[in-house]
C-alpha positions in Angstrom: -169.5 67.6 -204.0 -168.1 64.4 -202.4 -164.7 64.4 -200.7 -163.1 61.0 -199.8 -164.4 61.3 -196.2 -167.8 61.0 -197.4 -167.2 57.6 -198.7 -165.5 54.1 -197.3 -162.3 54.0 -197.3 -162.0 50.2 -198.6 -164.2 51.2 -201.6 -162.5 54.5 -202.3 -159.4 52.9 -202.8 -160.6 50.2 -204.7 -162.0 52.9 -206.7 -158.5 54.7 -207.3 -157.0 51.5 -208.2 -159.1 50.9 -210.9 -158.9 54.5 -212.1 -155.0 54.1 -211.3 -153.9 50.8 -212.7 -153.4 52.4 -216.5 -151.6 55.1 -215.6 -149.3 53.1 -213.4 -146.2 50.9 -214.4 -144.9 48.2 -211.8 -141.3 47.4 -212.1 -139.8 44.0 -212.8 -138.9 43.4 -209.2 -142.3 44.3 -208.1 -143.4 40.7 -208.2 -140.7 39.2 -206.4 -140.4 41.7 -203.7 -141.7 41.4 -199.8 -143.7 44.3 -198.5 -141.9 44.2 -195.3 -139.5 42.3 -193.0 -142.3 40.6 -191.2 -143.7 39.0 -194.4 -143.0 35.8 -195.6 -144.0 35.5 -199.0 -144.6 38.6 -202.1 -148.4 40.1 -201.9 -150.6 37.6 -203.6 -153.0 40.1 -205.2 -152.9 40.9 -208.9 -153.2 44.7 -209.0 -151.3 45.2 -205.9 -149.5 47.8 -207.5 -152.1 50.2 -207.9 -153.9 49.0 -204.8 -151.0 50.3 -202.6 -151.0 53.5 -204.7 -154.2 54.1 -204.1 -153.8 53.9 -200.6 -151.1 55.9 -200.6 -152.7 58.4 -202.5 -155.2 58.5 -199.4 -152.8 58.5 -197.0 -151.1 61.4 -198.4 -154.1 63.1 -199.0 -155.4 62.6 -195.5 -152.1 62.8 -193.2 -149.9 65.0 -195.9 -147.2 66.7 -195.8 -145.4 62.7 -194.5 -142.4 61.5 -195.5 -141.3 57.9 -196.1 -140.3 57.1 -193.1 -143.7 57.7 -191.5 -145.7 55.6 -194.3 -143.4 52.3 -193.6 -144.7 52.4 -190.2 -147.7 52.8 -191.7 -147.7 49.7 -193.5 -145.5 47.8 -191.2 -147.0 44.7 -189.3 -145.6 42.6 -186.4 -142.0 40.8 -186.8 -142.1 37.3 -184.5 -139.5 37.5 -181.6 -136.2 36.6 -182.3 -136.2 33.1 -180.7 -138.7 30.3 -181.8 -138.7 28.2 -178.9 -139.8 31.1 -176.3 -143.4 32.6 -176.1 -142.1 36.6 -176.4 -144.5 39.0 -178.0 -144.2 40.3 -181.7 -141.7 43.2 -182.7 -142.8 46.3 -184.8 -141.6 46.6 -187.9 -141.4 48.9 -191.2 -143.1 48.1 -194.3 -140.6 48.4 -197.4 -139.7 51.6 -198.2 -138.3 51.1 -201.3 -142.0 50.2 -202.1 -143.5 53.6 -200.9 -141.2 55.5 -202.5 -141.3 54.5 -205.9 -145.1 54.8 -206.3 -144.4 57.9 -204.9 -142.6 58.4 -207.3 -144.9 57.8 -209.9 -147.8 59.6 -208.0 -145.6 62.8 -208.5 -144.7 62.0 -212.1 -148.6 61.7 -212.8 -148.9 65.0 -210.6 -150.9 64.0 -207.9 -148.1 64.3 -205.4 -145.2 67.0 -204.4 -142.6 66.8 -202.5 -142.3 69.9 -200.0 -138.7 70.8 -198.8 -138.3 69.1 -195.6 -141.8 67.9 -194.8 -141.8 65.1 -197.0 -144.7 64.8 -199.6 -148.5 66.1 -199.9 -150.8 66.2 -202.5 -151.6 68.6 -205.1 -154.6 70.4 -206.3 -154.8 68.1 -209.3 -154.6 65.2 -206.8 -156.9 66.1 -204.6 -159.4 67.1 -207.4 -159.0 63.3 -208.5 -159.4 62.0 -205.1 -162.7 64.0 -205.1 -164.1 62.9 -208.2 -163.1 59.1 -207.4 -164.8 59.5 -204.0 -168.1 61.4 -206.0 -168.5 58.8 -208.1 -167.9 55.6 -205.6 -170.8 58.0 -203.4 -173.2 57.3 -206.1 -172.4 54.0 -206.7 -173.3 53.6 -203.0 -176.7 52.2 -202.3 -176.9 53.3 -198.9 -179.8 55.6 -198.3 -178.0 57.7 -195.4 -175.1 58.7 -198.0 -177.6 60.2 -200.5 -177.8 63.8 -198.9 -174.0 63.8 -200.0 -174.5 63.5 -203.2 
């Protein structure tokens, strides 16, 4: 049986988001809304939504129990420095939490996700039996000869 460290990690979540993107609702503001400080403009891509879940999904799956906090860091990026006319190197900054938290939120409502007291969230045994089927099927969709003894 597959597990999602057998496959790419591109393709596996390209794979979830596809399995994802019916179960999934994005809010109104969802299209209007930055993914961070340090971006300019909303994302660009059309299932956004369920790519980030996706990922997410990974994330928690690989890293779990992580809280919030830790995933905007995650998906933060670098914020210019304060002053346009000097040459001064990027700031870090957070991704939007509000983002992370309500497909999250969802995850947990589909019951992929948890939340354990104090640690933050990790997956469940229905999650990670999802993540494991996604990842079995993405391994034989591979045409990579060196991946076949996985499967």
């Amino acid at each position: 049986m597959a597990t999602m460290y057998d496959v790419p990690a591109e393709a596996l979540i390209e794979a979830l988001a596809e399995n994802l993107a019916d179960d999934l609702e994005e809010p109104e503001w969802a299209a209007f809304t930055k993914n961070g400080v340090d971006r300019e403009l909303p994302p660009e891509q059309e299932n956004f939504w369920a790519i980030r879940a996706g990922s997410l999904l990974r994330k928690v799956a690989d890293d779990g129990p992580v809280g919030v906090q830790r995933l905007a860091t995650e998906y933060g990026g670098g914020k210019p420095g304060s002053n346009r006319y000097r040459v001064a190197p990027d700031k870090r900054s957070d991704g939007s939490r509000n983002v992370i938290r309500t497909i999250l939120q969802q995850l947990e409502e589909l019951d992929y996700v948890e939340t354990a007291d104090g640690e933050g969230r990790r997956i469940t045994a229905e999650g990670r039996s999802f993540l494991d089927e996604t990842a079995g099927e993405v391994l034989s969709d591979l045409d990579r000869p060196e991946l076949e003894r996985y499967a």
